[in-house]
C-alpha positions as CSV (number, residue, x, y, z in Angstrom):
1,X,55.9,-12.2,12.7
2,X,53.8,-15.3,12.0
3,X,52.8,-15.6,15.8
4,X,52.1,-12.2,15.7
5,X,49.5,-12.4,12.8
6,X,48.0,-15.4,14.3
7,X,47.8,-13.7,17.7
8,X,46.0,-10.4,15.7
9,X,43.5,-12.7,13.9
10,X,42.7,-14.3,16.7
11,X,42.0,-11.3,18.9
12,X,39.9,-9.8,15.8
13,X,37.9,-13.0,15.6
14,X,37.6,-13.2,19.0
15,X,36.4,-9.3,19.2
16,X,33.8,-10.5,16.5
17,X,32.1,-13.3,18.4
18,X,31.2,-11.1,21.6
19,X,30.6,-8.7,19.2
20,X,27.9,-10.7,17.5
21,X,26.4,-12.5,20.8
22,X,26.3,-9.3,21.9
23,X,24.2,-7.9,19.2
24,X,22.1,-10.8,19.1
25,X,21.3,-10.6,23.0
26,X,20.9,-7.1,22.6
27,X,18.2,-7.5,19.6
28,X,16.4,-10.7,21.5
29,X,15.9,-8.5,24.2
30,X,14.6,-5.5,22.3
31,X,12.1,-7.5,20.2
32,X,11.0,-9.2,23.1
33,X,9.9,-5.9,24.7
34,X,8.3,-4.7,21.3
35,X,4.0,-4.6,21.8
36,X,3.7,-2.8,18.1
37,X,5.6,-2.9,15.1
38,X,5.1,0.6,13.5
39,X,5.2,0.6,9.5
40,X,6.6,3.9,8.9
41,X,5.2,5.6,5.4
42,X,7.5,7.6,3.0
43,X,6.7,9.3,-0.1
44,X,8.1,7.6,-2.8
45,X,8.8,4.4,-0.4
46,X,12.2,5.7,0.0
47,X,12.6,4.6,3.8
48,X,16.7,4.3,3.1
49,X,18.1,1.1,5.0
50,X,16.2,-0.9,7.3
51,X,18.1,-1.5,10.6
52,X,19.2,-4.9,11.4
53,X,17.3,-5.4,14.9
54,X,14.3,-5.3,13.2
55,X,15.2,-8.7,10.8
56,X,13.5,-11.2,13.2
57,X,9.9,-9.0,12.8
58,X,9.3,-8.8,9.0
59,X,6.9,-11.7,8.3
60,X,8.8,-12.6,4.7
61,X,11.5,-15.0,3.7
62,X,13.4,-16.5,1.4
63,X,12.0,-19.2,-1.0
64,X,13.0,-21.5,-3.9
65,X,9.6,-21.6,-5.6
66,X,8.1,-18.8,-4.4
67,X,10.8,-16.5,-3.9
68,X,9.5,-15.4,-1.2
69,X,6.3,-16.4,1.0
70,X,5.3,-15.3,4.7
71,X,6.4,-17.0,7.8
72,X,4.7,-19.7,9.5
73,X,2.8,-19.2,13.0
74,X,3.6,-15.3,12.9
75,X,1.6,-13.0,15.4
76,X,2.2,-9.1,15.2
77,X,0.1,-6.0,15.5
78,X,1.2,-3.2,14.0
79,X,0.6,0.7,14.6
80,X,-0.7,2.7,11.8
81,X,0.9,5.0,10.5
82,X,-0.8,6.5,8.0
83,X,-1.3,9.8,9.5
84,X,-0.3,13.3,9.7
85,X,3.2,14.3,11.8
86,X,4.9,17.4,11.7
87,X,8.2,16.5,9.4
88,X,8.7,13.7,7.3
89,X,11.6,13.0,9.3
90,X,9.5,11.7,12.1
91,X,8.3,9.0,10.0
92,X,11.9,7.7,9.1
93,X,13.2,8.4,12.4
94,X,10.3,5.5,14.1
95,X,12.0,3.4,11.9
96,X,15.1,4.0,12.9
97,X,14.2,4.2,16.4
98,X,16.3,1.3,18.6
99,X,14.0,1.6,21.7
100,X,11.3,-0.2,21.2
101,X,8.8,2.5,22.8
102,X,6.3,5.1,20.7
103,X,6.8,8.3,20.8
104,X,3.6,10.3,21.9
105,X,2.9,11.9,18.8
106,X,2.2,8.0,17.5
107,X,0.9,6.9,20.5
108,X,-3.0,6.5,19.7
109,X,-2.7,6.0,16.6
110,X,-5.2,3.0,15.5
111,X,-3.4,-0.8,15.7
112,X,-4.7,-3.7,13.8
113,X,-3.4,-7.1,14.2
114,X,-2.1,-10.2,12.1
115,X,-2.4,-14.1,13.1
116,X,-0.3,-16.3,10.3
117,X,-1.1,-20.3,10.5
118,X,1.5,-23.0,10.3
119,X,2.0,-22.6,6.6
120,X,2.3,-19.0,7.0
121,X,-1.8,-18.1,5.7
122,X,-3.8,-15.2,7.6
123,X,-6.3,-17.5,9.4
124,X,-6.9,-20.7,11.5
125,X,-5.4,-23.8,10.5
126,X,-6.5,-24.9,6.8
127,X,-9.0,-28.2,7.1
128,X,-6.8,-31.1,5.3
129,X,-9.6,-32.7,4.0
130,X,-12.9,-31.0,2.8
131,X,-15.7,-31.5,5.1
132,X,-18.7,-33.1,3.6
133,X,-21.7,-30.6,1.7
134,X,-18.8,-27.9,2.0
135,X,-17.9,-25.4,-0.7
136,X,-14.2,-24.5,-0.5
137,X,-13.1,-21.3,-1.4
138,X,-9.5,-20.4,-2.5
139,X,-8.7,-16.3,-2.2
140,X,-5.3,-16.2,-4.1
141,X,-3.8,-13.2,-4.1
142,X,-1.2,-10.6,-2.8
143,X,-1.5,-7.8,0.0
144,X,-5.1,-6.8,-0.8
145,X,-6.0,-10.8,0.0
146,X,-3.4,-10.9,2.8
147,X,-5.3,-7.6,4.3
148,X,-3.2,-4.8,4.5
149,X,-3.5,-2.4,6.8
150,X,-6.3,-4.5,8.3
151,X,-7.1,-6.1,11.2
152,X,-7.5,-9.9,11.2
153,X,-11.3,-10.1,10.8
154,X,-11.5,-7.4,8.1
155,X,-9.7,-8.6,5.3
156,X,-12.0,-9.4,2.4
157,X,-11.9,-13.4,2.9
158,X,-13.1,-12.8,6.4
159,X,-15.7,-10.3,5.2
160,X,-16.5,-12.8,2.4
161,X,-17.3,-15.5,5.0
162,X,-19.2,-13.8,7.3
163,X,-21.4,-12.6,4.6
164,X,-22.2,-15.9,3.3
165,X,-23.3,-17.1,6.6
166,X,-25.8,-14.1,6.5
167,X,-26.9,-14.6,2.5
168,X,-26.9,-18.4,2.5
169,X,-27.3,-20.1,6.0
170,X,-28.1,-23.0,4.4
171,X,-24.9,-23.8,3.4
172,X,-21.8,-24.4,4.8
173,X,-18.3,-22.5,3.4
174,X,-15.0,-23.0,4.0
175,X,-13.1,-19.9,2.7
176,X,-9.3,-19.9,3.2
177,X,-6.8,-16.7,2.4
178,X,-4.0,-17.3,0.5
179,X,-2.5,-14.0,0.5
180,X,1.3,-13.1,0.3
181,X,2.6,-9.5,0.2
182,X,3.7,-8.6,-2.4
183,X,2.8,-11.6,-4.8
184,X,2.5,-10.9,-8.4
185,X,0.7,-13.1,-10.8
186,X,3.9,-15.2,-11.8
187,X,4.1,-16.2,-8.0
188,X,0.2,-16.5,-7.8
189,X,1.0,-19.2,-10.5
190,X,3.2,-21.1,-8.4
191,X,1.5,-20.7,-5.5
192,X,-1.8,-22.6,-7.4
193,X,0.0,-25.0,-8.3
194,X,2.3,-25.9,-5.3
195,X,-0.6,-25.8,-2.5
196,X,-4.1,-24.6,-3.7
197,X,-4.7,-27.0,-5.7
198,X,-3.8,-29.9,-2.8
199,X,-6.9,-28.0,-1.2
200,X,-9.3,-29.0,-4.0
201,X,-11.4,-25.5,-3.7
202,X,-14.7,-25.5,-5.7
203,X,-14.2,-21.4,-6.3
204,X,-11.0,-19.6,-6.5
205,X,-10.8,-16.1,-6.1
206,X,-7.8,-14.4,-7.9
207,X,-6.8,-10.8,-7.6
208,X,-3.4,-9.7,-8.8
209,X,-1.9,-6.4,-11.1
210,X,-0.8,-4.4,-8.5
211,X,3.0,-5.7,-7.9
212,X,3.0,-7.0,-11.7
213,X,2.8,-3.6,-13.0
214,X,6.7,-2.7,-10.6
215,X,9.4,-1.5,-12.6
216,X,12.7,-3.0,-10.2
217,X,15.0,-3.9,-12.7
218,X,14.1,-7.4,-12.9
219,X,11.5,-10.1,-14.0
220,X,10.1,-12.2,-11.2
221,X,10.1,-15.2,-14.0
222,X,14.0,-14.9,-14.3
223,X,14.3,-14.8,-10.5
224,X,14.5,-19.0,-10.2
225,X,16.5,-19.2,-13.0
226,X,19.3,-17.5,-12.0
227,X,19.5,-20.1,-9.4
228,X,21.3,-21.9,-12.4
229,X,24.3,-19.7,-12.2
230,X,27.7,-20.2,-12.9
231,X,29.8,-22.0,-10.2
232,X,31.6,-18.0,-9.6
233,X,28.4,-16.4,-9.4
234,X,27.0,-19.2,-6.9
235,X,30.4,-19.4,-4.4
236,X,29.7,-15.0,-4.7
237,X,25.8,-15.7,-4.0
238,X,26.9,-18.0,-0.9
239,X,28.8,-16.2,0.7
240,X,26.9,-13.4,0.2
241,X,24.2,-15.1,2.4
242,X,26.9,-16.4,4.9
243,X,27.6,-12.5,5.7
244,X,24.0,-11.6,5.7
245,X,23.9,-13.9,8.7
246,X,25.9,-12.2,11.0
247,X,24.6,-9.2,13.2
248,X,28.1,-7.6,13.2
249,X,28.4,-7.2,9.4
250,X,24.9,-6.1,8.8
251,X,24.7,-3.4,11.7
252,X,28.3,-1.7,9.8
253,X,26.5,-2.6,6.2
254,X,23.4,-0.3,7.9
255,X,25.2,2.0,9.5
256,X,27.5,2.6,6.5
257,X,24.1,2.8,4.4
258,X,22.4,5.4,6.7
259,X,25.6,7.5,6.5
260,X,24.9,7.6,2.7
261,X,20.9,8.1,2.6
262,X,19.7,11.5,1.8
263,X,16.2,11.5,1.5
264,X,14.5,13.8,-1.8
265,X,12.4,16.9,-0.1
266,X,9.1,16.8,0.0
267,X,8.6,19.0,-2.7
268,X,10.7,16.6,-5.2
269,X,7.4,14.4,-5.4
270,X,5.3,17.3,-6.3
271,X,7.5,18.0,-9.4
272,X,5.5,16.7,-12.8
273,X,8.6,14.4,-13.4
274,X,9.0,12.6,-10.0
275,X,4.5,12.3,-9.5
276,X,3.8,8.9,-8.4
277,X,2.7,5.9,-10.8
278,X,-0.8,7.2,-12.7
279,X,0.4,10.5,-13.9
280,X,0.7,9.1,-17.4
281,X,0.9,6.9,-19.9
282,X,3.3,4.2,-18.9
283,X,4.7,1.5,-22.0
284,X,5.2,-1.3,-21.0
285,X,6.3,-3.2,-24.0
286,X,9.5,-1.0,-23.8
287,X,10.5,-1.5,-20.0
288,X,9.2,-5.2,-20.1
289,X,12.5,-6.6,-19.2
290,X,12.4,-4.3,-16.2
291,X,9.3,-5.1,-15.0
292,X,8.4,-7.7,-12.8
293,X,5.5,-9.1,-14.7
294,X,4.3,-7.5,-17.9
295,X,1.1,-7.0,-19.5
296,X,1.1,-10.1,-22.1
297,X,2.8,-12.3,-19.0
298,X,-0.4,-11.2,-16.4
299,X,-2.4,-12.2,-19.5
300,X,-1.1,-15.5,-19.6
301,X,-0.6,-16.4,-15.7
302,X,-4.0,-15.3,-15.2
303,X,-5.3,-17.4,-17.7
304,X,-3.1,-20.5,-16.9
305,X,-4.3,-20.2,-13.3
306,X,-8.1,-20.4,-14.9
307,X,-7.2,-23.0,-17.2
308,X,-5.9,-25.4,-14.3
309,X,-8.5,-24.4,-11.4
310,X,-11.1,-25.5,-14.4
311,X,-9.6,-28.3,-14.8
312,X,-10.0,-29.6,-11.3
313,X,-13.6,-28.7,-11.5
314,X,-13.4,-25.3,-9.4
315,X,-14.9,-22.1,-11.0
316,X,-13.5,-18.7,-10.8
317,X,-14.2,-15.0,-9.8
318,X,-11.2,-12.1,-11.0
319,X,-11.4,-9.6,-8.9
320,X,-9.7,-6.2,-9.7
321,X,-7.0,-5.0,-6.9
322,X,-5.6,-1.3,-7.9
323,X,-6.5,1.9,-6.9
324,X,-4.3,3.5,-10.0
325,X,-7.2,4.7,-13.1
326,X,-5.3,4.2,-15.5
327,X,-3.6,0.6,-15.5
328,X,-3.4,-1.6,-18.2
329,X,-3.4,-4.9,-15.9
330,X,-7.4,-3.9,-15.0
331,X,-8.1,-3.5,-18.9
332,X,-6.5,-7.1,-19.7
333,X,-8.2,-8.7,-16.5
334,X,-11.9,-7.3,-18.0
335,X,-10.7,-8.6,-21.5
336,X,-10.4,-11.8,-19.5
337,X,-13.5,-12.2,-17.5
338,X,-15.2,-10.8,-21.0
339,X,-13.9,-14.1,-22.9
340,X,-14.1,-16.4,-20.7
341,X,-17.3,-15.3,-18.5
342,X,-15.8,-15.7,-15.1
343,X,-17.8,-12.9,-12.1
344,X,-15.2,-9.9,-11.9
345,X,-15.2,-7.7,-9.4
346,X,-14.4,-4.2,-9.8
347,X,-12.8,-3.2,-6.4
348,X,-11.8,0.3,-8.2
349,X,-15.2,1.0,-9.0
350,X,-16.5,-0.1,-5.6
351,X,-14.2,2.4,-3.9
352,X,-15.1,5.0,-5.5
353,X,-18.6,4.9,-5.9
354,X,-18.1,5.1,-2.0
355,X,-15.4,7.5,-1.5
356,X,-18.5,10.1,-3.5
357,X,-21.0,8.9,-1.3
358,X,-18.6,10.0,1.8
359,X,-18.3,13.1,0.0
360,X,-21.5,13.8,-0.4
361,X,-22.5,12.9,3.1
362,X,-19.8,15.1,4.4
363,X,-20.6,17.8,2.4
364,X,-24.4,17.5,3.7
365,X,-23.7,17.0,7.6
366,X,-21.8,20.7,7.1
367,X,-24.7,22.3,5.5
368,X,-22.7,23.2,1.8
369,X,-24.3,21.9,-0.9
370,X,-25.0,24.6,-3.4
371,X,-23.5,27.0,-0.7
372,X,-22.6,29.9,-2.8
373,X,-18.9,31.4,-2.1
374,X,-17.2,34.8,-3.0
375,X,-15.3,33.8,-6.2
376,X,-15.0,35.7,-9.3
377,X,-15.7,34.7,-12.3
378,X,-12.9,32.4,-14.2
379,X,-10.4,34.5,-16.9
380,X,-11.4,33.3,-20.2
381,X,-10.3,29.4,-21.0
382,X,-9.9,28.5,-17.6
383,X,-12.0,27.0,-14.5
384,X,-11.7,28.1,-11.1
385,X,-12.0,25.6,-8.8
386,X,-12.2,25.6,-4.9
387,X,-10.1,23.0,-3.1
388,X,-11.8,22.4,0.3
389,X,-10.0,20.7,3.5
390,X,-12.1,19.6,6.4
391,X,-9.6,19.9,9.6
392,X,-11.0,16.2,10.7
393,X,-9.6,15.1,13.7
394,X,-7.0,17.2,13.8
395,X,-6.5,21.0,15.1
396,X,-5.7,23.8,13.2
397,X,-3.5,26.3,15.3
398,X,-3.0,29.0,12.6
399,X,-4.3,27.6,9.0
400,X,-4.1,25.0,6.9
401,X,-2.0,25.6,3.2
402,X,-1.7,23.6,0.1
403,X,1.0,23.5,-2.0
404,X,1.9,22.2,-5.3
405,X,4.2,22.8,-7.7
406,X,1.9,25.5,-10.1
407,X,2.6,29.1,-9.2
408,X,-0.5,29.7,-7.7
409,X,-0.3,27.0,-5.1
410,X,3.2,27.9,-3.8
411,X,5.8,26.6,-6.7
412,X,6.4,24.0,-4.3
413,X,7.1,26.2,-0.9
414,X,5.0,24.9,1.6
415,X,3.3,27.0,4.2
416,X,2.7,30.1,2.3
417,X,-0.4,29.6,0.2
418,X,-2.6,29.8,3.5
419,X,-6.3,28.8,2.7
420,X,-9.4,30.7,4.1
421,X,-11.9,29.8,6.5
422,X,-13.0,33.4,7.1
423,X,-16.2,33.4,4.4
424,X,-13.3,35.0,1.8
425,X,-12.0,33.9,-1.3
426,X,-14.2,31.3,-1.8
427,X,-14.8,30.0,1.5
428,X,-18.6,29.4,2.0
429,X,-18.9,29.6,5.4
430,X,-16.8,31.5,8.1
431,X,-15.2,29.1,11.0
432,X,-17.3,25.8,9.7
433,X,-13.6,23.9,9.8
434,X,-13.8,23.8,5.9
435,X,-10.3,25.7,4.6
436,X,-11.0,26.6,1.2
437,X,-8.5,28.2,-1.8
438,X,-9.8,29.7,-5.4
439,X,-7.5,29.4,-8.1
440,X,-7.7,29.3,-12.4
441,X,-6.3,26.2,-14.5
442,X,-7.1,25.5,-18.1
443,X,-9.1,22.8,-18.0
444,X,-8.1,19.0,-18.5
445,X,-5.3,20.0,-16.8
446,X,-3.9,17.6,-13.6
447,X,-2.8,19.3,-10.5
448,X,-1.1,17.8,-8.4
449,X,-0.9,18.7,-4.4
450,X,-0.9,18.9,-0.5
451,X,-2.3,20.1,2.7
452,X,-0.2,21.6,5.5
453,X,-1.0,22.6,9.0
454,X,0.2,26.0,10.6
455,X,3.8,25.3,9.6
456,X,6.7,28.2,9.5
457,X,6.5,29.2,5.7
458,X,9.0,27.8,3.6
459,X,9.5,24.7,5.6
460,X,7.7,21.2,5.5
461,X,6.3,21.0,8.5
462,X,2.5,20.1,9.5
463,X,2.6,17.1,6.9
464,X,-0.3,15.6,5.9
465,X,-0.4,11.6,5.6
466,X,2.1,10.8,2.9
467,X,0.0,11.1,-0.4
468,X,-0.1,13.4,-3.4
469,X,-3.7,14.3,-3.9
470,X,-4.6,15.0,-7.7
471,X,-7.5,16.6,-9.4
472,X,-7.9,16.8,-13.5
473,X,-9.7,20.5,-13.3
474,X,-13.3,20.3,-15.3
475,X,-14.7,22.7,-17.3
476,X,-15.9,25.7,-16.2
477,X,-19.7,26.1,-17.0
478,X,-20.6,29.3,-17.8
479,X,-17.2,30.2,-16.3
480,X,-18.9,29.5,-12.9
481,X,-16.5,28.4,-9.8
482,X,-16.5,24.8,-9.6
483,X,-15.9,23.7,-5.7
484,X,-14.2,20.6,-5.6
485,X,-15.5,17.6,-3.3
486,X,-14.1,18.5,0.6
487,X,-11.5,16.3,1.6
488,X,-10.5,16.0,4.8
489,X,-6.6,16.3,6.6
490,X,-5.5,13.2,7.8
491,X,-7.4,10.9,5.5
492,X,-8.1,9.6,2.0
493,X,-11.3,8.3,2.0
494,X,-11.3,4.5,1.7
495,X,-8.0,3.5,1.2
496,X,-5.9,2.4,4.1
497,X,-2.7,3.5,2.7
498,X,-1.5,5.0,-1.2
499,X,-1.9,0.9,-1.8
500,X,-4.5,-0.9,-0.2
501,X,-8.6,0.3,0.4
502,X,-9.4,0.3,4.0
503,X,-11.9,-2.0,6.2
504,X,-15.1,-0.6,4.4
505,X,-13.6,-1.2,0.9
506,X,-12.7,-4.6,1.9
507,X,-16.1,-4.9,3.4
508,X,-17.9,-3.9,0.6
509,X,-15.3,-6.2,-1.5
510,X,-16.2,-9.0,0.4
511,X,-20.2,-8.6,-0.2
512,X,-19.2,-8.4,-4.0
513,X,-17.7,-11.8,-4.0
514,X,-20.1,-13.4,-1.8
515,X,-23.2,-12.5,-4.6
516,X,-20.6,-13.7,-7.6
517,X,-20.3,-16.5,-5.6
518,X,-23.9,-17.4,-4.2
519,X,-24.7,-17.1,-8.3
520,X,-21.9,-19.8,-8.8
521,X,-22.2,-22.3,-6.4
């Protein structure tokens, strides 16, 4: 019986091993063919599991002080995304996808490109020493310093740079990114005081509160210390990691995982209960211990990372890093730059001061400003307004729809509430590519919604990119139609992603910094 045991092991472990060289040939020799990385984009994040085979391209790992920080000497380019497809499905399914081709319906999408130096920055190699008569400038922050979804010479630093060579020629920078997905504060902290200050910058540039403000379950200041577990809970943690290791467990730990995964409809995010983070009032001093870096804490990381770049001589510029209105991490980073007088930059502010001046432009190249429409006048105590949806780029077989979770915009069944481009119901102008759709809301009242192209009614298909527009309606004056800015299908003007601002916001970023610091230094 013994020998028989021994001899079943033995085959089992032996299965194993080709097993796992297998799988380890199999994924060297997919990754190896791989020219883009596609970054898949969800509603809601929800993705599911992330297969195995893709391990050896993400650009984070594991670390002690840091908890995490990017991989050294790391070059990628990624495809984008960020676009319309006809089900949501499509999006998962690339990231599911073993072959490491595109489909055609991604095929042109735009790329944009990352180069990671031997400590794992975005740039060249960082200078040891400080040239002579040259001002060093530390960026410290998370994905908006990193540059996401950027290309390598458009990330704000970059931009920062090459505008201080054009505004002051006469003297030389040295401006180095130290940006890490998904940093928060707490990690920004570390991160000062494990490496940026070995650099001796004369400026640093800080600009965290967009990770802080995550509710995961967990502080990222109790992270380290539960290194400091009990000897049960560190044998568990160990071999834990001694699993994670091989190919064989983690492709039946995916597979398993994928089996389970049933991704929410569409419509689920449209519901008032399940709208992404900005619908409300969020407070925080009741989740704190579930949120990775709370208000008070940003307070006091922020200012700690002040008190010791000051101390080394080096001033400081805050600059703001959220596209959400309503956060309380941009209110306690003004109260900041207020006491203390540091430059802040407010990249919310810059973005949409030019996200109105695309609007305006846009609605002036199509010849429909002050264009009257046929809309009647608004029921008493309400506003109608006129959402307008430039096709773009893209074509329009039948119509585009919106949908939302109101009455009037579908209840949340896509591909019924068809819009006009016909000169009717509030269209201004017939076949101008402008869809257009009159409806009544009492005002003050936040609607949430979506576009859809052409799709079979009742089914969520001709997606837009993965965003939930949102408009607070206005009053009605003299119960006039108000028509909403046009947007356009396929885009959100100057933001990359539902996170990050796009190469003219980081542009225009850049230029902001470059004055703070020119009236610095």
């Amino acid at each position: 019986m013994l020998r028989a045991v021994a001899k079943g092991l033995t085959t089992t472990a032996v299965f194993f091993l080709f097993a796992e060289i297998a799988l380890r040939g199999a994924y060297f020799v997919r990754n190896a063919m791989v020219t883009y990385v596609p970054l898949p984009y969800a509603l809601g994040d929800e993705y599911g599991p992330i297969p195995p085979w893709l391990d050896d391209l993400l650009i984070l790992k594991n670390d002690s002080t840091l908890i995490w920080r990017n991989e050294p000497d790391v070059r990628r380019t990624y495809l984008d995304v960020f676009s319309p497809v006809r089900t949501a499905g499509d999006r998962v399914a690339l990231l599911r996808r073993f072959t490491p081709t595109i489909p055609d319906e991604f095929r042109h999408n735009p790329t944009w490109e990352i180069r990671l130096n031997s400590e794992g920055f975005r740039g060249g190699e960082m200078p040891a020493a400080r040239q002579p008569a040259t001002v060093r400038i530390a960026c410290l922050g998370d994905s908006w310093t990193f540059g996401m979804p950027v290309g390598q010479d458009h990330t704000y630093p970059s931009r920062l740079a090459e505008w201080l060579r054009q505004e002051r020629p006469d003297t030389a920078y040295d401006v180095e990114n130290f940006g890490v997905l998904g940093f928060s504060s707490y990690q920004g902290l570390q991160l000062l005081k494990t490496r940026v200050l070995d650099a001796r910058p004369d400026i640093v540039v800080i600009g965290f509160g967009m990770n802080d403000s995550e509710v995961p379950g967990y502080r990222d200041k109790d992270i380290i210390s539960l290194k400091n577990r009990s000897a049960k809970v560190r044998i568990k943690g160990a071999v834990d990691a001694l699993m994670e290791r091989l190919e064989s467990y983690k492709l039946l730990k995916y597979e398993a995982l994928a089996l389970r995964f049933r991704p929410k409809p569409v419509g689920e995010y449209l519901k008032p209960a399940a709208d992404a983070r900005g619908s409300g009032v969020i407070d925080y001093e009741e989740i704190e211990p579930w949120t990775r870096v709370s208000p008070h804490d940003y307070e006091l990381n922020v200012r700690e990372m002040m008190r010791l770049a000051y101390s080394q001589g080096a001033r400081v510029v805050l600059v703001d890093n959220e596209l959400w209105q309503a956060s309380p991490y941009r209110a306690v980073l003004q109260k900041i730059a207020s006491d203390s007088g540091a430059p802040f930059i407010d990249s919310l502010s810059i973005v949409n001061t030019a996200r109105s001046e695309i609007e305006h432009d846009l609605e002036t190249r199509l010849d429909l400003t002050g264009r009257p429409g046929n809309v009647p006048s608004a029921p008493e105590g309400t506003t109608t307004v006129v959402f307008r949806a430039f096709h773009g780029n893209v074509a329009v077989p039948r119509a585009l729809s919106i949908v939302g979770a109101d009455p009037q915009l579908g209840a949340l069944v896509p591909n019924t509430v068809a819009m006009h481009d016909d000169g009717e119901e509030g269209d201004q102008r017939a076949g101008d590519g402008v869809w257009s759709f009159a409806a009544s809301f009492p005002p003050a009242k936040t609607i949430s919604y979506m576009y859809t192209n052409s799709g079979p009614a009742g089914e969520w298909i001709g997606l837009d990119v993965p965003h939930i527009r949102r408009v607070s309606v206005p009053p009605a004056p003299d119960r006039r139609p108000v028509y909403l800015p046009i947007e356009t299908f396929g885009r959100i003007y100057m933001q990359g992603d539902d996170w990050h601002t796009d190469a003219v916001g980081y542009d225009a970023i850049g230029h902001a910094v470059a004055r703070a610091v020119a009236a610095l230094h």
